[in-house]
MARGULO-128130 format. One record per residue: x, y, z of N, C-alpha, C, O in turn; residue in one letter; chain. Coordinates in steps of 0.1 Angstrom, whole numbers. Layout:
// residues N
REC, X, Y, Z, X, Y, Z, X, Y, Z, X, Y, Z, a, A
...
// end
This chain:
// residues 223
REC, 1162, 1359, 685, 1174, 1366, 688, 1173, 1380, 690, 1169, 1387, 681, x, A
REC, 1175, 1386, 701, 1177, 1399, 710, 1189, 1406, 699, 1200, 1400, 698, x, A
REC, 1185, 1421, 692, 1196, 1424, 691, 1201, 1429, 699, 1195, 1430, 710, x, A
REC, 1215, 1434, 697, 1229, 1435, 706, 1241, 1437, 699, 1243, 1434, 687, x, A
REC, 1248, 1442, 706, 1264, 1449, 702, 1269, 1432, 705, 1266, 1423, 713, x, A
REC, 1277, 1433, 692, 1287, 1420, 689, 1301, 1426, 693, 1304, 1418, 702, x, A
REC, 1310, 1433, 692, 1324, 1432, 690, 1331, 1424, 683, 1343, 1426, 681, x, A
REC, 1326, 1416, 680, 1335, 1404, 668, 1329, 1413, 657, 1336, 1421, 651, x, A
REC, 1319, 1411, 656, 1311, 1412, 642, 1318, 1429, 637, 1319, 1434, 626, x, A
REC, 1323, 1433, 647, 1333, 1447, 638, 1344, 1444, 628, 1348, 1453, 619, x, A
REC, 1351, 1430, 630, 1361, 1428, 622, 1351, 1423, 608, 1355, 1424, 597, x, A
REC, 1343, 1421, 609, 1331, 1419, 593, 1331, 1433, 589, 1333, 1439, 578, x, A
REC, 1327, 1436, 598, 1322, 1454, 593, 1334, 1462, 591, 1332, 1473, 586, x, A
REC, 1347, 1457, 594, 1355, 1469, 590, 1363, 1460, 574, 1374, 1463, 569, x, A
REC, 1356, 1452, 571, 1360, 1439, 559, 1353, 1442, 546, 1354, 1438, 535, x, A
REC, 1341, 1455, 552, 1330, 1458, 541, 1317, 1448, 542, 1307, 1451, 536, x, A
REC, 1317, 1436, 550, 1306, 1434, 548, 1293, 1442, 556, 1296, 1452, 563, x, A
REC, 1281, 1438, 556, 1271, 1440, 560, 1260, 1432, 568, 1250, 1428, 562, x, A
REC, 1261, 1429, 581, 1250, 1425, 591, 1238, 1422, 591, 1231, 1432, 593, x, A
REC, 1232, 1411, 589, 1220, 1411, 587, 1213, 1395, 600, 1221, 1386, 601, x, A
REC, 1203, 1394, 606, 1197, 1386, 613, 1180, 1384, 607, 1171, 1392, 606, x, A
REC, 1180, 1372, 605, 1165, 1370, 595, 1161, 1364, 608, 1166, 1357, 616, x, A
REC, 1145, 1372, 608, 1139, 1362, 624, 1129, 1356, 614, 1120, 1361, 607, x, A
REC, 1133, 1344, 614, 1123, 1335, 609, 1112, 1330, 618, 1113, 1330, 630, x, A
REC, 1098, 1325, 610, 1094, 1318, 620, 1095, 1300, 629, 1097, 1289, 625, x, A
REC, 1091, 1304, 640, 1103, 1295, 652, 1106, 1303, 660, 1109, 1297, 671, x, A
REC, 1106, 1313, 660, 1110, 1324, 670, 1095, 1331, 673, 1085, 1327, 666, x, A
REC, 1093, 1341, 684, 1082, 1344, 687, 1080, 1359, 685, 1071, 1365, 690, x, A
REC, 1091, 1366, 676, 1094, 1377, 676, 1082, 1385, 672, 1083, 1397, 674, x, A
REC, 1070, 1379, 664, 1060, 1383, 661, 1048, 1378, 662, 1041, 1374, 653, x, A
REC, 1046, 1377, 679, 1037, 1371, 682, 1039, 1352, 684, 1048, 1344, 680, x, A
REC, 1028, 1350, 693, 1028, 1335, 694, 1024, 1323, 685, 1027, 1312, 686, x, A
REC, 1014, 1333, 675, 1009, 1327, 663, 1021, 1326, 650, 1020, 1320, 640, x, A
REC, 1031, 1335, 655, 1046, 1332, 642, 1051, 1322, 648, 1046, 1313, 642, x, A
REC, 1060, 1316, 661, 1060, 1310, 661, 1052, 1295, 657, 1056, 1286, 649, x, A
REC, 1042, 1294, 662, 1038, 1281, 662, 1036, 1275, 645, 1038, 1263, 641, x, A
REC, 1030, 1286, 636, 1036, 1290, 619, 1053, 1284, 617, 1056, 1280, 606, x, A
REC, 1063, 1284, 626, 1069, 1272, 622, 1073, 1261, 628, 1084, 1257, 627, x, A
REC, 1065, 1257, 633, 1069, 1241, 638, 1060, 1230, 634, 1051, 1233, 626, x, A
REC, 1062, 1217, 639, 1049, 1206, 631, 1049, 1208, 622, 1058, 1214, 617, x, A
REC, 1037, 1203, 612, 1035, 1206, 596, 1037, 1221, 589, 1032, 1225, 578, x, A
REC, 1043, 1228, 596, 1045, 1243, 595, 1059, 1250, 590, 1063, 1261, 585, x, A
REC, 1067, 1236, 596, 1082, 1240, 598, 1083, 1246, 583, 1088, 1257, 582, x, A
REC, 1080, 1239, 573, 1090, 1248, 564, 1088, 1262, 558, 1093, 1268, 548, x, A
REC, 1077, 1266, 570, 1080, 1281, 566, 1090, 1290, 572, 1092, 1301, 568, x, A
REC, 1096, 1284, 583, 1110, 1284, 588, 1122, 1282, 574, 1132, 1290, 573, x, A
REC, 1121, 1274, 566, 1134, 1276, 554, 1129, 1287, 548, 1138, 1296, 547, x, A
REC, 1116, 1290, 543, 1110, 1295, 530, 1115, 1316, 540, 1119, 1326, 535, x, A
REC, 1111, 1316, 554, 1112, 1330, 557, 1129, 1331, 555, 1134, 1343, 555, x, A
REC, 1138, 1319, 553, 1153, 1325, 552, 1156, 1330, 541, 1163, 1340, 537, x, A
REC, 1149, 1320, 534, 1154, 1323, 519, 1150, 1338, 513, 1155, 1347, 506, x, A
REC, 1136, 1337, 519, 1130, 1358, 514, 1135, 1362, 519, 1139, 1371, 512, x, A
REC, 1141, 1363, 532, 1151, 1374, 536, 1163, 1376, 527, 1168, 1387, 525, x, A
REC, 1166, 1368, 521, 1179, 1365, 516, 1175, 1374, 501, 1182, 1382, 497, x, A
REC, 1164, 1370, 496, 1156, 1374, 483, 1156, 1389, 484, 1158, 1396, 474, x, A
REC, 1153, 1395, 498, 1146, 1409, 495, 1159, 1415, 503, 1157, 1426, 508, x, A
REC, 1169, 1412, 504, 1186, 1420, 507, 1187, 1421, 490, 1183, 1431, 485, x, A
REC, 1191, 1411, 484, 1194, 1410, 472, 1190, 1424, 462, 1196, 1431, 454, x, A
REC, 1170, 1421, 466, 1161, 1431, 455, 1162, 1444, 460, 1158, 1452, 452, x, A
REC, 1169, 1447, 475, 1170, 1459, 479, 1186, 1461, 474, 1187, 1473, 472, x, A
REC, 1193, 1457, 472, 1208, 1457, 469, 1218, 1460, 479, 1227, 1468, 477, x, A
REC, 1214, 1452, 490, 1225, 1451, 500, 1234, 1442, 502, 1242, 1443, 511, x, A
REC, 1233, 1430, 489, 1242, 1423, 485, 1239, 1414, 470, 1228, 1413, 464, x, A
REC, 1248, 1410, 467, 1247, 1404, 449, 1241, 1388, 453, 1241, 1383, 464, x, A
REC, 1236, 1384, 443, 1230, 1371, 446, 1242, 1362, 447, 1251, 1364, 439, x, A
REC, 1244, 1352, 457, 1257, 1341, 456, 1269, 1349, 463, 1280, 1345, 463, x, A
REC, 1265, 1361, 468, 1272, 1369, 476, 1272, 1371, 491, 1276, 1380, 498, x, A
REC, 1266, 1359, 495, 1256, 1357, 507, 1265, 1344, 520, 1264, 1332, 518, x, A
REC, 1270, 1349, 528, 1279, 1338, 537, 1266, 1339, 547, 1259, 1349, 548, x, A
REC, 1262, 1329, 555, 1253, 1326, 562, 1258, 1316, 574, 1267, 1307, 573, x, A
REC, 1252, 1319, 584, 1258, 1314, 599, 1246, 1304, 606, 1239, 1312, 611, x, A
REC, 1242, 1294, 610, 1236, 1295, 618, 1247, 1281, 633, 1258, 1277, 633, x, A
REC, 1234, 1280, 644, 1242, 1267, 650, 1229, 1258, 658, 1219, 1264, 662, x, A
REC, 1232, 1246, 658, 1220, 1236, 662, 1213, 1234, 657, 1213, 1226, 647, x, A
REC, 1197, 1242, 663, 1187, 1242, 652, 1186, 1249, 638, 1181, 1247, 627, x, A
REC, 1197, 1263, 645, 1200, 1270, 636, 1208, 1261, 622, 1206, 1263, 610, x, A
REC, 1214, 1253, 627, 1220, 1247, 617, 1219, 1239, 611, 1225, 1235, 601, x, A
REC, 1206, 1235, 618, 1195, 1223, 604, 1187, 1236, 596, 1183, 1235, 585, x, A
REC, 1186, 1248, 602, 1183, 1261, 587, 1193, 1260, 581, 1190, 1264, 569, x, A
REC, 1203, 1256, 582, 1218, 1263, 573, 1213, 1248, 564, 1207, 1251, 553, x, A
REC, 1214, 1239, 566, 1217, 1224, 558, 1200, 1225, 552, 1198, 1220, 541, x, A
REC, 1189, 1231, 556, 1181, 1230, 547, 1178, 1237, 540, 1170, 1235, 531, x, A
REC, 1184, 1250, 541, 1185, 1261, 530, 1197, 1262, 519, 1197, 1266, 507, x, A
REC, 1206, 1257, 524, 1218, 1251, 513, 1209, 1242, 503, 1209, 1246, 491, x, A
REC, 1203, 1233, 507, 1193, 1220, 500, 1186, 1231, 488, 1183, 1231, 476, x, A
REC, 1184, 1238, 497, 1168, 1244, 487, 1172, 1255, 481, 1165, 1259, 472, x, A
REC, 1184, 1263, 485, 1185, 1275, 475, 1200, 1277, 473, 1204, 1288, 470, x, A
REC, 1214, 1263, 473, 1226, 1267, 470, 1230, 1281, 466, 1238, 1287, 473, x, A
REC, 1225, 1287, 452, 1229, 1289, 447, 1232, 1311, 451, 1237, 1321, 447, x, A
REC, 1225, 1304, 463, 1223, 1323, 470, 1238, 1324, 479, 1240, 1335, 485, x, A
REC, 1246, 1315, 480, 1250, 1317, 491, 1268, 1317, 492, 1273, 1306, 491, x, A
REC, 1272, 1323, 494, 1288, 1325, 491, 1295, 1315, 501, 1305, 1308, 497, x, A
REC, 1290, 1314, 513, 1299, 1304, 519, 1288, 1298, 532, 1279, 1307, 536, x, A
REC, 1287, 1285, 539, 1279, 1284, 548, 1286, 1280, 561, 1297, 1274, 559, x, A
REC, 1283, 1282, 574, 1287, 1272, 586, 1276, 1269, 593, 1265, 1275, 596, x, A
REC, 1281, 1260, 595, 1267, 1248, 602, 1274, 1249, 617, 1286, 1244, 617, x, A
REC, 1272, 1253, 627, 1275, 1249, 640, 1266, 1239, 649, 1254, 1240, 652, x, A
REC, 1277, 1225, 653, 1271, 1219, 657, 1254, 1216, 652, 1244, 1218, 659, x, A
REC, 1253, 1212, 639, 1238, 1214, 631, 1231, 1197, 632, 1236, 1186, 630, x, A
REC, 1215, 1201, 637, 1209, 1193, 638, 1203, 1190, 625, 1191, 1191, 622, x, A
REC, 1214, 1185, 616, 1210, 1176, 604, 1203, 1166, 598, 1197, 1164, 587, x, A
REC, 1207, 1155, 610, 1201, 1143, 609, 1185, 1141, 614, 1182, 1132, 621, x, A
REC, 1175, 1153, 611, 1166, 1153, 619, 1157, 1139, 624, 1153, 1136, 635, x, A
REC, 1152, 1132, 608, 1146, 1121, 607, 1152, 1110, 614, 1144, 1102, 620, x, A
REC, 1166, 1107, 616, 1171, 1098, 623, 1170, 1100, 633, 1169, 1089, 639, x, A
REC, 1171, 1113, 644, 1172, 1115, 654, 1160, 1115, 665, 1159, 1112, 677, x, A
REC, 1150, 1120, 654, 1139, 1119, 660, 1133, 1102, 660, 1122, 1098, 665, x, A
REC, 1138, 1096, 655, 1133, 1081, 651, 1138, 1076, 666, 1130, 1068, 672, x, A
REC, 1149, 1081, 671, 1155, 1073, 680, 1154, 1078, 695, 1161, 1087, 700, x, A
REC, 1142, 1070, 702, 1135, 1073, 713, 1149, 1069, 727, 1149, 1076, 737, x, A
REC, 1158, 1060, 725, 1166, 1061, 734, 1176, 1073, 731, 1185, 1071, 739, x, A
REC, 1179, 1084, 725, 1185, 1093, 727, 1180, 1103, 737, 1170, 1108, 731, x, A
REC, 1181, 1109, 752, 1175, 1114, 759, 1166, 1129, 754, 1156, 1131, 761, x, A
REC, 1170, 1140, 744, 1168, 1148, 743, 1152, 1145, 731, 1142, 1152, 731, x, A
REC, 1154, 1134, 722, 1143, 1131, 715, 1130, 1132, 718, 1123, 1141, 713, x, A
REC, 1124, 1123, 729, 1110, 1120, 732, 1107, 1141, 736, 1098, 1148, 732, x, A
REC, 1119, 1147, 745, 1110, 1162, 745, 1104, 1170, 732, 1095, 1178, 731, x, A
REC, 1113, 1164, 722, 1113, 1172, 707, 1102, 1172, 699, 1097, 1181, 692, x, A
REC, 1096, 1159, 701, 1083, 1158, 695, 1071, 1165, 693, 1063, 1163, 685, x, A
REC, 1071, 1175, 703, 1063, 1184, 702, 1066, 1195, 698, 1058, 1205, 700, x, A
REC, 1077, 1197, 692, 1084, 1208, 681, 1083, 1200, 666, 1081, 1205, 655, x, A
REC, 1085, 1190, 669, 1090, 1183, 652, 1079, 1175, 642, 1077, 1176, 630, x, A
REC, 1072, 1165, 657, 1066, 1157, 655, 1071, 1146, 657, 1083, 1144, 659, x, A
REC, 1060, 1130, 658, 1067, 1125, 660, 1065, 1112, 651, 1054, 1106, 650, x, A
REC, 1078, 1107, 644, 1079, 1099, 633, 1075, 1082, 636, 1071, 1072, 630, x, A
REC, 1079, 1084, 648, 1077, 1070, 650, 1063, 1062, 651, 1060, 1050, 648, x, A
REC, 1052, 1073, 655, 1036, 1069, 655, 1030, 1077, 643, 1019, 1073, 639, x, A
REC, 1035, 1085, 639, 1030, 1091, 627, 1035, 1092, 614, 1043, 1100, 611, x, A
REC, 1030, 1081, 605, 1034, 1085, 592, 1035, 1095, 586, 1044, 1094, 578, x, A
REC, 1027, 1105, 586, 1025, 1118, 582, 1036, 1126, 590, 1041, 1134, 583, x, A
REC, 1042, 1125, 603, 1051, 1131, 604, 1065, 1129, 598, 1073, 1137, 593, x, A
REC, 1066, 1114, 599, 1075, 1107, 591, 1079, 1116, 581, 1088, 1124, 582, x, A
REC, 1071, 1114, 569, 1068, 1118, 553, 1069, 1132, 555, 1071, 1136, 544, x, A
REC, 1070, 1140, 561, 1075, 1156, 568, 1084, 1159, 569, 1090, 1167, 563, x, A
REC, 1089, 1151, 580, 1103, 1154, 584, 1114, 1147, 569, 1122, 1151, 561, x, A
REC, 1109, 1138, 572, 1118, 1133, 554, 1116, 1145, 546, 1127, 1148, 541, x, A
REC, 1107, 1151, 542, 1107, 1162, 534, 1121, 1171, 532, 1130, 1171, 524, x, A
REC, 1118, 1177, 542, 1128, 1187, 548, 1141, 1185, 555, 1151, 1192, 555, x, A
REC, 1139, 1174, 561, 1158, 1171, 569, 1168, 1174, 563, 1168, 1169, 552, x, A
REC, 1179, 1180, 565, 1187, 1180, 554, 1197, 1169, 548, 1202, 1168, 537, x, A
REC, 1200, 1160, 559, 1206, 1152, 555, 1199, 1141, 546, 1207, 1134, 539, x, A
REC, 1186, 1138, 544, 1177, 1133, 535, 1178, 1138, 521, 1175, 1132, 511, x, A
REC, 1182, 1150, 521, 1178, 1159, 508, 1187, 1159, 500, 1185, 1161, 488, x, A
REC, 1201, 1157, 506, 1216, 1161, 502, 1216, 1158, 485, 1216, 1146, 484, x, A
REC, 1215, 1164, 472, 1215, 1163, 463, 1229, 1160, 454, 1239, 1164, 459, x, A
REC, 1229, 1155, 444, 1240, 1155, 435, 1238, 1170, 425, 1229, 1171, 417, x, A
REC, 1247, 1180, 428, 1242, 1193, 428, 1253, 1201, 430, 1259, 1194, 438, x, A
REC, 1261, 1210, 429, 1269, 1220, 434, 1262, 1229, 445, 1251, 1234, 447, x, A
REC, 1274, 1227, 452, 1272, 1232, 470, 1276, 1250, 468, 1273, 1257, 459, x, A
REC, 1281, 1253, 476, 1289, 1265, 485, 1294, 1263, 490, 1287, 1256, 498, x, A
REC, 1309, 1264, 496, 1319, 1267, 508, 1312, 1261, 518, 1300, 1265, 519, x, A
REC, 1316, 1252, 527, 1309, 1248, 539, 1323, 1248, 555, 1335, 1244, 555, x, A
REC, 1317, 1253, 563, 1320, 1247, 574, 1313, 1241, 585, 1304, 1247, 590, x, A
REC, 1317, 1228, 590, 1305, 1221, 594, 1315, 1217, 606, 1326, 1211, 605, x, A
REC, 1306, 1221, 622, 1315, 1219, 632, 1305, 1213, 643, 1292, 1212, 643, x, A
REC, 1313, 1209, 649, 1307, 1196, 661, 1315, 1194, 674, 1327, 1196, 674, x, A
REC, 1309, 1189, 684, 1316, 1184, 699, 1313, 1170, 700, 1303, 1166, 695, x, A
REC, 1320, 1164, 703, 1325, 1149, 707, 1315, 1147, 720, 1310, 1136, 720, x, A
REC, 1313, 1156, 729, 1307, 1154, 742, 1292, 1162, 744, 1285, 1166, 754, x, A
REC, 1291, 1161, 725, 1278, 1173, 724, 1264, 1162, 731, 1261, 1153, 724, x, A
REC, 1257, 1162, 743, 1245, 1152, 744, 1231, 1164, 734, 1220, 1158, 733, x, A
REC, 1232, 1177, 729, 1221, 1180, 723, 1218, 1177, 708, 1208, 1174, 702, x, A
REC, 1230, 1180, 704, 1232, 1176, 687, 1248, 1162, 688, 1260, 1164, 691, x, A
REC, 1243, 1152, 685, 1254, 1140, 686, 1261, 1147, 676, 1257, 1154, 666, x, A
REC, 1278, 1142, 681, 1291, 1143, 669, 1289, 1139, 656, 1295, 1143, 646, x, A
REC, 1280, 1129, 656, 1279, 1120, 643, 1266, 1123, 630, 1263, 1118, 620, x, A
REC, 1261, 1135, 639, 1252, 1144, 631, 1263, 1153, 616, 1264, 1150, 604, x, A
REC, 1267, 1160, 621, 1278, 1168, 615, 1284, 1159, 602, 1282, 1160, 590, x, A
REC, 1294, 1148, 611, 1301, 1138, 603, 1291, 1129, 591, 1294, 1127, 579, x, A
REC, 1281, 1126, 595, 1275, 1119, 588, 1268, 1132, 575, 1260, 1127, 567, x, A
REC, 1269, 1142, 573, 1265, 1157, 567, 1277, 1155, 561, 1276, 1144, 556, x, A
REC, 1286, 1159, 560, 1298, 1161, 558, 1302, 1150, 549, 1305, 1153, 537, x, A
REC, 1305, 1133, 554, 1307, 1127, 549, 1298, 1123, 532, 1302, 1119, 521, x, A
REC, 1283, 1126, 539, 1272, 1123, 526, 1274, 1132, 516, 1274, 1128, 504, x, A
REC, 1275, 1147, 519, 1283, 1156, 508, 1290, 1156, 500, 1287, 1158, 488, x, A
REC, 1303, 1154, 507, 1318, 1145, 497, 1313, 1137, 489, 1317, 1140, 478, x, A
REC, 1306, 1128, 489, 1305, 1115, 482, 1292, 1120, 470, 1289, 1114, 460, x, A
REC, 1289, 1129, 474, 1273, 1135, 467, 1276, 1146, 459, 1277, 1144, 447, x, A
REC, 1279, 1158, 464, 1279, 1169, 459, 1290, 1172, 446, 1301, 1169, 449, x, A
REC, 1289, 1177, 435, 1296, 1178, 420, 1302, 1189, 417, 1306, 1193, 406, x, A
REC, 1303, 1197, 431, 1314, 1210, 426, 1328, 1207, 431, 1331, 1195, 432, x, A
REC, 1336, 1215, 434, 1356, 1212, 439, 1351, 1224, 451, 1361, 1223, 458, x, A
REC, 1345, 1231, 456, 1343, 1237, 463, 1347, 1236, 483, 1338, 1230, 489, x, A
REC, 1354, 1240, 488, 1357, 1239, 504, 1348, 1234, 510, 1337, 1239, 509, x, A
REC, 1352, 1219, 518, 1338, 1215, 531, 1351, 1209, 540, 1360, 1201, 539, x, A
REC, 1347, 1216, 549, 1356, 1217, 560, 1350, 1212, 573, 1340, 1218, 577, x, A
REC, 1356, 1201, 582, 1345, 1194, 593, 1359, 1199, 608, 1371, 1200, 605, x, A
REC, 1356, 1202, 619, 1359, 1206, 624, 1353, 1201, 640, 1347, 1210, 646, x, A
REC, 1353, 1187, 646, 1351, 1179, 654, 1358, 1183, 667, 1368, 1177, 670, x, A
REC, 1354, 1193, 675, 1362, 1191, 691, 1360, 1182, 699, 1350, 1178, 705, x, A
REC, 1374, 1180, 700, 1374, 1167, 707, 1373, 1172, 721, 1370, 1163, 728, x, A
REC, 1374, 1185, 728, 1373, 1183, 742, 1362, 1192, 746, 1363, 1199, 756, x, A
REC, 1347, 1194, 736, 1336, 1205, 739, 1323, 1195, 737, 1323, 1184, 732, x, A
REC, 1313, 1202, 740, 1300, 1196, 740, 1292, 1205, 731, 1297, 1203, 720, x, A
REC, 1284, 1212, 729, 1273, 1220, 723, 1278, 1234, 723, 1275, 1242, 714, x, A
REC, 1287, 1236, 733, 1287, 1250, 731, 1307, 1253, 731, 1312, 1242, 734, x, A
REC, 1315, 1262, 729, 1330, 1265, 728, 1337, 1259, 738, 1333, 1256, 749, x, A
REC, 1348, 1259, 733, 1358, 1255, 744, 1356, 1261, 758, 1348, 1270, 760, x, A
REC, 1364, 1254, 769, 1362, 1259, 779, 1377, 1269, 779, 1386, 1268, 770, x, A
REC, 1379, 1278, 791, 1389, 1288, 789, 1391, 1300, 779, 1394, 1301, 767, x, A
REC, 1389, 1312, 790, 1391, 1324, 787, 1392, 1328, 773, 1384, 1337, 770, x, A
REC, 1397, 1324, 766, 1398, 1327, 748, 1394, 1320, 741, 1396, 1323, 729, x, A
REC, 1386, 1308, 742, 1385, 1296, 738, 1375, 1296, 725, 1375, 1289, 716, x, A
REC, 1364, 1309, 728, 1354, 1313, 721, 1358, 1323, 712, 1352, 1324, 701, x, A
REC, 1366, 1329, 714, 1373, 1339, 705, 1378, 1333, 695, 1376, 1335, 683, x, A
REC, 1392, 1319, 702, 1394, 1316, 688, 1387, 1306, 675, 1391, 1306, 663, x, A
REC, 1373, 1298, 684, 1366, 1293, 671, 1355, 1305, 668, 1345, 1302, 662, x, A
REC, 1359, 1320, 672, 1352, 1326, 660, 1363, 1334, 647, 1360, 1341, 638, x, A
REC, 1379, 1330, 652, 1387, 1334, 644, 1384, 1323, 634, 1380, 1326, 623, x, A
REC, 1386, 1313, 637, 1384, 1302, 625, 1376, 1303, 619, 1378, 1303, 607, x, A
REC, 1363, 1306, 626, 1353, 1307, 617, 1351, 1323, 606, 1343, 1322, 597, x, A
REC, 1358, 1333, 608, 1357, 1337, 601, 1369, 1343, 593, 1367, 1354, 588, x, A
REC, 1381, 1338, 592, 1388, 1332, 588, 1380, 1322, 570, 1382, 1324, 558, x, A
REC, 1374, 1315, 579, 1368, 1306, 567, 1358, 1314, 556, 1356, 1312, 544, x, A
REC, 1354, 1326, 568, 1344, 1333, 560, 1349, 1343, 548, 1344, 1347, 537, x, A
REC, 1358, 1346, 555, 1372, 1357, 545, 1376, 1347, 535, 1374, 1349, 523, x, A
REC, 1381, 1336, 538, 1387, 1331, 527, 1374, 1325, 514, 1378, 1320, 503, x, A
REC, 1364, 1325, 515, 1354, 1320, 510, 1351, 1336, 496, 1348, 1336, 484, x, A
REC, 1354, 1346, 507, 1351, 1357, 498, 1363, 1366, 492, 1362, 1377, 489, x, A
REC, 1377, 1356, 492, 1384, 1359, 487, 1393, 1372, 498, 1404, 1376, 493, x, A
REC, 1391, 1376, 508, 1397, 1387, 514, 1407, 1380, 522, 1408, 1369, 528, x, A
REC, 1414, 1388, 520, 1433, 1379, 523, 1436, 1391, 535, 1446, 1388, 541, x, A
REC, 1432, 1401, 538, 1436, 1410, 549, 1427, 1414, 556, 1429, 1421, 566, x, A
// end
C-alpha cells in the first residue's frame, strides 16, 4: 500500500485517533525476498508482522493495549480474522471487508474459478498434505475459538466472484455460536455489489460512514 492523502481518514483524525498502515510481509515494500517471506510455508509471518506492529505502537505509546480498531478487506481480511484468532485481546474493534476467511475450504475447491491461480500464493491442499496441515493452521475460520472476541464488522457482496458471500456468513455465523463474550458482530451482505462498493457517485462514501460509524461506536465516541 502506496501512501497517500485519504480525506475520510480526517474525520478519525479530527476524533483524536491516530493513523497507522503495517506493511506486512506479502507486500514487496522491502524488497522481493519480504514478500515471498510471506506466502507458502511462510504465510504466517504475514499475522506475526501485524501483531508487532501492533506490539511496538503500544511500547512506543501511540495507543493503550485493547485500544486498537483494525481495518483490513479480502486478503486483507483473512489478516483481520487471523489476527483476531491469535491476538483478541489487542484490539478495540475489527472489520473484515469482504474477508477471505474460509481459506482451507476455498482453496480445496478447484471448481471455483479464482482457486486453481491461488495456489501459488497459498499452496495447494488438495495434492499436498503439508499444505493442507498449513493452511488449517492458520485459516481463520478453522481457528474460531470458544474465547472472547472484539467488536466485529464483517461485510460481503452477493455478486462478489473473488471472495464468495458465504465466506463472510459462514465467519460470522461460526462466531455467534462459538465466541463467549456479549460483544457487537455485525454482518452486512450487499445485495447489489461484488468485491468492491456500491455502484454510484456516493455509494463508497456511504459504506465508509457505516463503517466508521461502527468504529466510533466501538470506542464509545457519540460525536
Amino acid at each position: 500500500m502506496e501512501p497517500s492523502f485519504s480525506p475520510n481518514i480526517l474525520s478519525l483524525l479530527d476524533r483524536g485517533f491516530a493513523f497507522a498502515i503495517a506493511h506486512v510481509r506479502g507486500g514487496d515494500e522491502m524488497g522481493f525476498q519480504w514478500y515471498l517471506d510471506g506466502k507458502l510455508t511462510k504465510r504466517q509471518n504475514t499475522f506475526n508482522d501485524f501483531v508487532d506492529v501492533a506490539q511496538f505502537l503500544i511500547e512506543q505509546h501511540y495507543v493503550a493495549k485493547g485500544n486498537i480498531s483494525i481495518s483490513g478487506r479480502s486478503a486483507g481480511g483473512e489478516l483481520m480474522g487471523a489476527v483476531v484468532n491469535q491476538a483478541p485481546e489487542l484490539w478495540r474493534s475489527v472489520k473484515l471487508g469482504v474477508p477471505f476467511v474460509d481459506v482451507l475450504n476455498t482453496m480445496l475447491d478447484a471448481s471455483l474459478p479464482l482457486t486453481p491461480p491461488e495456489w501459488s500464493e497459498w499452496g495447494n491442499p488438495i495434492k499436498s498434505k503439508a499444505s493442507f496441515e498449513y493452511i488449517k493452521s492458520y485459516s481463520p475460520y478453522d481457528n474460531i475459538e470458544a474465547k472472547a472476541y472484539p467488536p466485529m464488522l464483517v461485510t460481503g457482496g452477493i455478486n462478489d466472484p473473488r471472495v464468495t458471500y458465504w465466506e463472510p456468513a459462514k465467519w460470522t455465523a461460526k462466531l455467534r455460536a462459538t465466541k463467549t463474550d456479549n460483544n457487537l458482530l455485525v454482518m452486512r451482505i450487499n445485495m447489489g455489489a461484488g468485491h468492491f462498493a456500491n455502484t454510484g457517485r456516493y455509494a463508497q462514501l456511504k459504506d465508509s460512514a457505516e463503517e466508521y460509524a461502527f468504529t466510533l461506536l466501538a470506542h464509545g465516541i457519540k460525536e
